[in-house]
N, C-alpha and C positions, 0 to 999 in steps of 0.2 A: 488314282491314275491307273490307265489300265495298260500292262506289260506289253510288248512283245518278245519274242524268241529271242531274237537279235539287238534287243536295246542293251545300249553299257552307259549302266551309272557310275559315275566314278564319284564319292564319297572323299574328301581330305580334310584333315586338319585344317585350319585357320593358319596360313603363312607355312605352310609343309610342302611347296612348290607347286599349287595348283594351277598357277597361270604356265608353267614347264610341263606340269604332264597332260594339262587339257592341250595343249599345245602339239604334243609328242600324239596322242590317243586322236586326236583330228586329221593328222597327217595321214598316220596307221590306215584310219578308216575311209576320210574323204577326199585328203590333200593333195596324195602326191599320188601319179600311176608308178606301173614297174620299173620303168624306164628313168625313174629319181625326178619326171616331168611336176610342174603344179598342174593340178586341175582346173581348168578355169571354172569352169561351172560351179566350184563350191564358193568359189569368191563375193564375197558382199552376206554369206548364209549368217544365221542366228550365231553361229557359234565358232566364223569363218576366222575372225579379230580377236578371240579370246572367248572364256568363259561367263555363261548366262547362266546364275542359275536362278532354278524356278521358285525358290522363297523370295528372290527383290525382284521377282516379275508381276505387273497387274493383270489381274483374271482376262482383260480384253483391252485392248488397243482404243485411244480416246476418252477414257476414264476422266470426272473434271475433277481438276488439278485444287490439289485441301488446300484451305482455307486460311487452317492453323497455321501459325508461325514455325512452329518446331515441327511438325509435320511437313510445309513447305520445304522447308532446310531438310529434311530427310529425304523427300521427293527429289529434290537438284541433286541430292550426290548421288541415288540411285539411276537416274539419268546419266549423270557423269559417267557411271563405270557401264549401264545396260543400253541407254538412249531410248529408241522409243519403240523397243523389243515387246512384244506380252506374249502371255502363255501360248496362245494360240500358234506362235509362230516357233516356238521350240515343241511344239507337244507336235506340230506339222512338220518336223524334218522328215528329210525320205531316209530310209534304214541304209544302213544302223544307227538309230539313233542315238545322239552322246549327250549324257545330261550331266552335269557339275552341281554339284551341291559340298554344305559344308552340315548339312542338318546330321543329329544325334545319331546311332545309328536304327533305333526304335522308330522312328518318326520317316524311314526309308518307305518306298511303293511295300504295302502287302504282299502282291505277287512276286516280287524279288524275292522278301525274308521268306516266302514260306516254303519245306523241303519240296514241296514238286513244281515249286515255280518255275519263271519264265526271268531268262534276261542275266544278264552278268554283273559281276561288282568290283571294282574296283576301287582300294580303300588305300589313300596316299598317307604316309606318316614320317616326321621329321623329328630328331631330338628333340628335347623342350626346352631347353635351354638354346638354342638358339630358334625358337620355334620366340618364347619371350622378348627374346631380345630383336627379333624382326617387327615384332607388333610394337615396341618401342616404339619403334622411329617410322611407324608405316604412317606414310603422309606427312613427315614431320615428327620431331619428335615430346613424346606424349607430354602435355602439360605440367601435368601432377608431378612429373619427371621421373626417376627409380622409387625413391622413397618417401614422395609426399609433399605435398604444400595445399594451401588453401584453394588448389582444383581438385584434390581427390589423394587418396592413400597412395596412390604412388603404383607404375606398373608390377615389381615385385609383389605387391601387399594383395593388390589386382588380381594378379595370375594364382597365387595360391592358394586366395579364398577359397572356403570350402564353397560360396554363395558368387562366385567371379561373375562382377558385373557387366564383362568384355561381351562383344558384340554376340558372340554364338556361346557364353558363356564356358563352365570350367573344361580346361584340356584336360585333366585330369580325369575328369567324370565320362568326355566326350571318349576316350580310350577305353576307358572301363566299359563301356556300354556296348563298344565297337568290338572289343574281347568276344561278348558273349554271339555276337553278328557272326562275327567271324566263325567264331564253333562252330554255331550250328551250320553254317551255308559251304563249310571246306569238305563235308564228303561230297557235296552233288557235283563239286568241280566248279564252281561260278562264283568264286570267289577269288583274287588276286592282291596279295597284300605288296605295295612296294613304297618302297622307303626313299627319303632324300638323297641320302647318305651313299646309298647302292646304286643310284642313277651317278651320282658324283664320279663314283668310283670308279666303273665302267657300263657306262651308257652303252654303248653297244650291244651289250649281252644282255641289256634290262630291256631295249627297246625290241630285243628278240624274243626275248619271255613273254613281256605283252603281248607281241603280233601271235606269237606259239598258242596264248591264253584266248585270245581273240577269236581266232581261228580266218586270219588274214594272211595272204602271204606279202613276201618280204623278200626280194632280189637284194643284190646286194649294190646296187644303185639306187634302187628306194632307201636301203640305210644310209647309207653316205650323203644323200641330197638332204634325209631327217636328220640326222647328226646334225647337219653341216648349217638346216635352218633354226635348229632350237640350241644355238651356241647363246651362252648368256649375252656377249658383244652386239650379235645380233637381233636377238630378241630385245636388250634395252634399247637401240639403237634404231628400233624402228617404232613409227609413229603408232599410234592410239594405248591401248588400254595396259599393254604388256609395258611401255615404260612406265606405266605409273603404279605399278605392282611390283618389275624386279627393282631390287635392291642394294645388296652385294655378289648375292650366287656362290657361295661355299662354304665349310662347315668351320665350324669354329668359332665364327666373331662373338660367342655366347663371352669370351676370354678376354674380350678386350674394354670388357664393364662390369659394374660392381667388385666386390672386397669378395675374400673368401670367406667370412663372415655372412655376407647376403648368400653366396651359395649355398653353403653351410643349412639356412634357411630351406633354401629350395630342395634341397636333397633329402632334409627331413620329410617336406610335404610329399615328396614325390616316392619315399621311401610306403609312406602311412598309405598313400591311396595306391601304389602300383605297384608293389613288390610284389603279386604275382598277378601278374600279370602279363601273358606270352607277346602281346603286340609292344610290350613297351621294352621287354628285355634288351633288343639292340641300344638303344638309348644310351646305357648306363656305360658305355667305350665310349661315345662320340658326350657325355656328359660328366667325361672326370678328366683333371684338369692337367695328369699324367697318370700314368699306369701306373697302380700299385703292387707292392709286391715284390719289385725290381730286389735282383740279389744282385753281393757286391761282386765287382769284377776279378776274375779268376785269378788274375796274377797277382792280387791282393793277399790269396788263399794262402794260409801257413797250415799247417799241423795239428794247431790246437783251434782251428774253425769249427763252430759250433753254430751249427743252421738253426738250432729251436730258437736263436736271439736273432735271425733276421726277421724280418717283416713278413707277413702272413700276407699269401694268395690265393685268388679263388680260382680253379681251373676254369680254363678258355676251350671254346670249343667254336667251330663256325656254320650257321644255319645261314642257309640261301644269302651266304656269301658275307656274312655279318658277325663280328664277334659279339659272343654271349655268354655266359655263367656256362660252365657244364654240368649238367647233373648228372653224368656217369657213376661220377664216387661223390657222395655226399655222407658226411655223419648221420644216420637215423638209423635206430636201431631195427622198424620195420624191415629197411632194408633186404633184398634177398641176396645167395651169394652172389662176388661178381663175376661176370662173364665178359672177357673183354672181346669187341667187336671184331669184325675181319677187317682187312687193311681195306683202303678206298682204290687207290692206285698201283695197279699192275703188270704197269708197263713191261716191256722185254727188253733186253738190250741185246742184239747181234753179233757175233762175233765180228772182225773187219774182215771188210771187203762182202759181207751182204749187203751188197749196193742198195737190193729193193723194202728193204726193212728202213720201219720209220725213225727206230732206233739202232743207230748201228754204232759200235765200240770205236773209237778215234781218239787221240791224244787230245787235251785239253778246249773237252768238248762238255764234256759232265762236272757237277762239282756236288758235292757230299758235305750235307748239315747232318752230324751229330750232336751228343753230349755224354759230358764223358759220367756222367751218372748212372746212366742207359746200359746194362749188360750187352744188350741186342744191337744197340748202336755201334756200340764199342766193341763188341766182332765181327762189324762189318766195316771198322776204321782198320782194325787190327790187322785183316784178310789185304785190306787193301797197302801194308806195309810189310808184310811177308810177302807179297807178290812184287814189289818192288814198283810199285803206282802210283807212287806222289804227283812223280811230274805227267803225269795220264788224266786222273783225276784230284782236281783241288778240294779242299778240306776247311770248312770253319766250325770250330767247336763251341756248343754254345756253355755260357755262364748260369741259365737254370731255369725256370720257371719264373713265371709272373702272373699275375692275371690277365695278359694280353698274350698266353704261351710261352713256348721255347724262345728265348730272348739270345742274341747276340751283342753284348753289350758295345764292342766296338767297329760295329755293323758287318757287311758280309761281304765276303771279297769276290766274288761272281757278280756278271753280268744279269740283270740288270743294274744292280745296285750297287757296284764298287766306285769308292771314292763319294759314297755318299756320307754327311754327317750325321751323328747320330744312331742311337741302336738300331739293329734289323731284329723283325721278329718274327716268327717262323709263319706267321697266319700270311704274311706279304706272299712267302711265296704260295701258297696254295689258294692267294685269292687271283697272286699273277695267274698262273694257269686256269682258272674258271672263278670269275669275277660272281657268278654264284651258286658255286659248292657248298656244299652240306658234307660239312667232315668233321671229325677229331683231330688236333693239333699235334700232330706226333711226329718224332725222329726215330729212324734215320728215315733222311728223304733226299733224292737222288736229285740232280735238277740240271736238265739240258739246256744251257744257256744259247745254243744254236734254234731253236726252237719254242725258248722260253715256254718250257712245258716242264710237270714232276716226271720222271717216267717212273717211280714207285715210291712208294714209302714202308713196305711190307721188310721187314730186318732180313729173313727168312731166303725171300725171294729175290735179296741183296745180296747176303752172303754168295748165293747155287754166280749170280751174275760175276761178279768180281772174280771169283775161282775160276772160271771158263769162257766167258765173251773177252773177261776184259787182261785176263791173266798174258797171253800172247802178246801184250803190249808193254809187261813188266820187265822189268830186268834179274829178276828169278825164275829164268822161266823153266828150270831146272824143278822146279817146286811143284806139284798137284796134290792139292787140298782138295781135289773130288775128283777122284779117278775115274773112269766110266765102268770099270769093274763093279766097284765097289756104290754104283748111284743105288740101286734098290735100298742095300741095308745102311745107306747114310740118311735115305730119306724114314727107313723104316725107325734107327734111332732117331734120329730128330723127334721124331713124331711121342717117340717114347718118354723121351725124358725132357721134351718140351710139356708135355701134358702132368707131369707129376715135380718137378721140378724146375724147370727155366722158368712156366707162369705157374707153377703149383703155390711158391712163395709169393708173388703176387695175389694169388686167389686167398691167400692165406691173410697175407699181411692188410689186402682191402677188405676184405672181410671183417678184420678186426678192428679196421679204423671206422667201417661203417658202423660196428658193432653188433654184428652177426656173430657171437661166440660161438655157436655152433656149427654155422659155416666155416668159421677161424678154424676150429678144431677139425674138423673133417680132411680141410684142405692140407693143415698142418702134419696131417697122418701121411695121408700121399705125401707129403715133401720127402717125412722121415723113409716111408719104405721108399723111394725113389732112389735116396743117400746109400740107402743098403744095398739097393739091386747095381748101382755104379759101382759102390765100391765091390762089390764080387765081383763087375763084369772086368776088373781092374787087377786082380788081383794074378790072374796069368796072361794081361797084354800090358804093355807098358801106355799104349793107347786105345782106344775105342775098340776101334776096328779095325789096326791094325798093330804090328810090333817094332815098326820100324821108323812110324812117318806120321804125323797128325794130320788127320780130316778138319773140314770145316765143322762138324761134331764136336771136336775135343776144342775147339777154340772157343764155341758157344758154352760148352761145359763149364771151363777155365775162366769165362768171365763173368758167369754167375758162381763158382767156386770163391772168387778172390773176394768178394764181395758179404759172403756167405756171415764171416766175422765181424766183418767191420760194420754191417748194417741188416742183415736180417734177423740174425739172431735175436736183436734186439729193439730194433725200429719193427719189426714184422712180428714180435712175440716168438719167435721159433726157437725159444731153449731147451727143448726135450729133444728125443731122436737121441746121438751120441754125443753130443757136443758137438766141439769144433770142430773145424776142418783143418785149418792151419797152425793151430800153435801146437807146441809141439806135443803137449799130452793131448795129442787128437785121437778122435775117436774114430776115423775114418783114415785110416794111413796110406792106405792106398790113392785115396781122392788127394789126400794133402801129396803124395809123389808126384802125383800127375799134375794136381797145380804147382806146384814148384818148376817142373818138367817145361810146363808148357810157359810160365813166366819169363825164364829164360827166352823165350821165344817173342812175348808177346810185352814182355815188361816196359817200355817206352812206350805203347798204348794205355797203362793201368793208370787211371788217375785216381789215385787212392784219397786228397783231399774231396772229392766229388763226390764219392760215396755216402758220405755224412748229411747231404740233402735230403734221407729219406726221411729222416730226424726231424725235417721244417716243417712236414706233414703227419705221416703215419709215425711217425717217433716222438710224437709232441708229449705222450704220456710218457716215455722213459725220461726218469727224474734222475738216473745216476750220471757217473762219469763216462763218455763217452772212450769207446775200442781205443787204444793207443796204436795211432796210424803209424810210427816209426816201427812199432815191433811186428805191427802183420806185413808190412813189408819186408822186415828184415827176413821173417817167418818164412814169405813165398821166394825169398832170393835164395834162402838158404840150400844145399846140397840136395840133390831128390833121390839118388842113389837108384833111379830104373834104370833098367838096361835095355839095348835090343837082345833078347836068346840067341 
């Protein structure tokens, strides 16, 4: 077949939505004008009622009709779903051409797969679990039934073979092959992977990527009329080929068939053929049957919780709007140190009454996802109760990690989602603000519910926000925690004892989990001289930067301080350097005054059972008995004897 410039193949799974996105990609190109109008002219074309594709087409039109019994019966239902289409009459569309196919992905146009080709691609994919359980019941449901009888081994026995007898044979193989398609064709730019699951989610923004990918435009009346014609209601509800293709239209009904035992099954095969595998990774969220990993709910939490006995999770992260494994921090010891990324969202927030700012500071306008595990988070919860901002900005704390992220156990009390049942988990909202974001799942994260947007996630560039946009609307407003005098050398400490300290134990502690020991140790040095250069710079202020008042400095300090005992030392390896910080043979007496100092200040934010999470992860190898959380507590409550001079 010979390319042009402007042909788009679109390439799908078997039952992965190809009668919806050939549907969406026709509109895109032929259907509709700017105006949300249909086109008349493309009405009655090859590919006007649905998808032709060009493996159940004959070479030319009038061909005499086989003879054979079983070839006749193959000939009527090709008919059924094509009529009396041949090549001639799709290889003759006027451009852009759109061609559907379900072929492997080696067996695509030469000129597509090769690096200086000609033409785009377009490659649809759906979970396989409910990718299986659609091919079940397509046209009825399958004979053999799940498990077998005297028509056939049954659709389970079917889908997994390594030899899958189904009509374009195995999904499994059909992915793996698309993998390597994919590789190669993602630097020249003409390649476009989209998913069921992501169209589900928020079609809008998928039907803007393709048109983006395309290179068509897209008013926002041509969306709304494309929307409005590929609703599944309407698609099943209209006459020809599209009723006889959709189905149900949503993700899940994999759950409401077979045993977990038949799963069980499938997850093996799917683990053996596709565990690495980049096009199948989203799959494995929309293919397990609840999130694993879930910790127990907070108010459960006593004293003597011990996180290495809950259930293990795998970090979540989101790629084009999809949750996935993260492989940020993984155990191998190749590994190099880590370096953690820069925030995504950067939003600003205004002080009030900057009317022309997108973000501007108002009373129960914002709402603030932490955890209380989080040093970073937890001095920008803390900032926001020294300033006296409760009733300014609302607060839900999250219960811990999962492998679906920061989890909410008894969901979230903002807009959009309050009074919803069920956990909230922190990837909703950064899918609510871009339905396909590429981030890291992280807290704190601010979230304008007048605008259903994040306006950051950065701890840093939360703190500097709260102290001055949002501080004028507290009821301390007696309080400045970053005075404009003093903005140079708060941001010059920041910068100091965030880089050797606030993430020096982090670089330290993932280092060690990934098992980089010499990264461990490196990073672990910087912690040590960090401890030292605090405690001197402590030693004639009673705070940072100044003798009288604590900065937003001394409260980031203080909550990687409190923490110091109860879980780095020993979930992070950090036992060299002077020892502790808070008990009372400390080796740092100055650091252990100022946390004390600043406890008093901050101690109704400390969630001291919290801290023990590091335990579930990077503490998995400490085998003894876990910090006695009544005594470091008692530790930082106790007397700090600084003064102001």
């Amino acid at each position: 077949m010979k390319m042009r410039d402007d042909d788009v193949v679109m390439c799908s799974l078997g039952k992965a939505g190809t009668t919806w996105v050939h549907k969406i990609l026709f509109l895109l190109l032929h259907g509709l004008d700017e105006q949300g109008n249909s086109i008349d002219a493309t009405e009655g074309g090859v590919n006007a009622n649905g998808q032709t594709y060009p493996e159940g087409l004959p070479l030319q039109r009038g061909m005499p009709a086989p003879t054979d019994a079983d070839a006749a019966q193959i000939e009527e239902r090709r008919r059924k779903f094509f009529g009396e289409w041949a090549w001639p009459d799709l290889e003759g569309q006027s451009s852009p051409r759109l061609f559907s196919t379900h072929l492997f992905g080696q067996f695509l146009p030469a000129q597509l797969l090769a690096q200086e080709g000609t033409g785009k691609l377009i490659v649809v994919l759906r979970n396989l679990k409910d990718v299986l359980a659609s091919l079940h019941f397509f046209q009825g449901e399958a004979k053999d039934g799940w498990h077998g009888n005297e028509h056939g081994p049954g659709s389970l026995a079917r889908f997994i073979a390594d030899d899958c007898p189904n009509a374009y044979g195995s999904s499994f193989t059909w992915i793996s092959e698309m993998d390597k398609v994919v590789e190669a064709l993602q630097p020249t730019g003409r390649v476009c992977v989209v998913y069921y699951e992501a169209l589900q989610l928020g079609l809008p923004m998928q039907v803007k990527r393709l048109a983006a990918f395309l290179g068509v435009s897209l008013s926002q009346a041509k969306l709304d009329a494309l929307t409005a014609a590929v609703s599944f209601n309407k698609m099943k509800a209209a006459p020809g080929k599209a009723s006889l293709m959709l189905r149900k239209g949503g993700i899940g009904d994999w759950m409401n068939h077979l045993d977990e035992a038949s799963w069980a099954r499938f997850d093996a095969a799917f683990d053996l053929a596709l565990e690495k595998s980049r096009l199948a990774e989203p799959f494995r969220f929309f293919q397990a049957s609840q999130v694993s990993g879930l910790p127990p709910p907070k108010h459960e939490w006593t004293s003597a919780v011990d996180p290495r006995e809950w259930s293990s999770f795998t970090r979540a992260t989101l790629e084009d709007g999809l949750v996935v494994r993260d492989g940020l921090i993984v155990r191998k010891a190749s590994n190099p140190s880590f370096v953690r990324p820069t925030s995504e969202f950067l939003g600003v927030v205004q002080p009030p009454g900057t009317t022309s700012a997108l973000f501007e500071a108002e009373p129960g306008r914002y709402h603030l996802f932490v955890a209380g595990v989080c040093p970073w988070a937890s001095g920008v919860r803390a900032i926001r109760t020294l300033l006296g901002l409760e009733e300014v900005v609302s607060m839900d704390v999250a219960d811990g990690q999962s492998s679906a992220g920061w989890v909410f156990l008894e969901g979230a009390t903002c807009n959009p989602w309050a009074g919803r049942d069920g956990p909230f988990f922190i990837h909703e909202a950064y899918q609510a603000h871009d339905s396909t974001v590429t981030t890291r799942l992280t807290v704190p994260v601010l979230w304008d519910q007048k605008l259903n947007k994040i306006v950051s996630n950065d701890s840093w560039a939360l703190t500097k926000m709260f102290a001055t946009a949002f501080a004028p609307l507290g009821n301390n407003k007696g309080l400045s925690l970053l005075p404009p005098l003093l903005a140079d050398e708060i941001e010059k400490t920041q910068s100091r004892i965030y880089q050797g300290l606030l993430n020096g134990v982090y670089r330290s502690g993932i280092a060690r989990y990934m098992g980089n020991a010499e990264g461990a140790a490196a990073a672990a040095t910087e912690v040590y001289a960090a401890l030292d250069n605090v405690e001197a710079q402590l030693q004639n202020s009673r705070f940072l930067l100044t003798s009288d008042a604590p900065t937003v400095v001394d409260v980031r300090l203080a909550m990687t301080t409190f923490r110091y005992d109860a879980s780095y030392r020993y979930a992070f390896g950090l036992s060299g350097g002077k020892g502790s910080i808070l008990s009372p043979d400390s080796g740092y007496p100055n650091l252990q005054g100022h946390a004390r100092d600043m406890y008093g200040h901050l101690g109704g934010d400390v969630d001291w059972q919290a801290f023990r999470q590091y335990y579930r992860w990077a503490g998995q190898g400490f085998k003894g008995p876990l910090p006695c959380l009544e005594e470091l507590a008692s530790y930082a409550a106790a007397p700090h004897a600084r003064r102001t001079p």
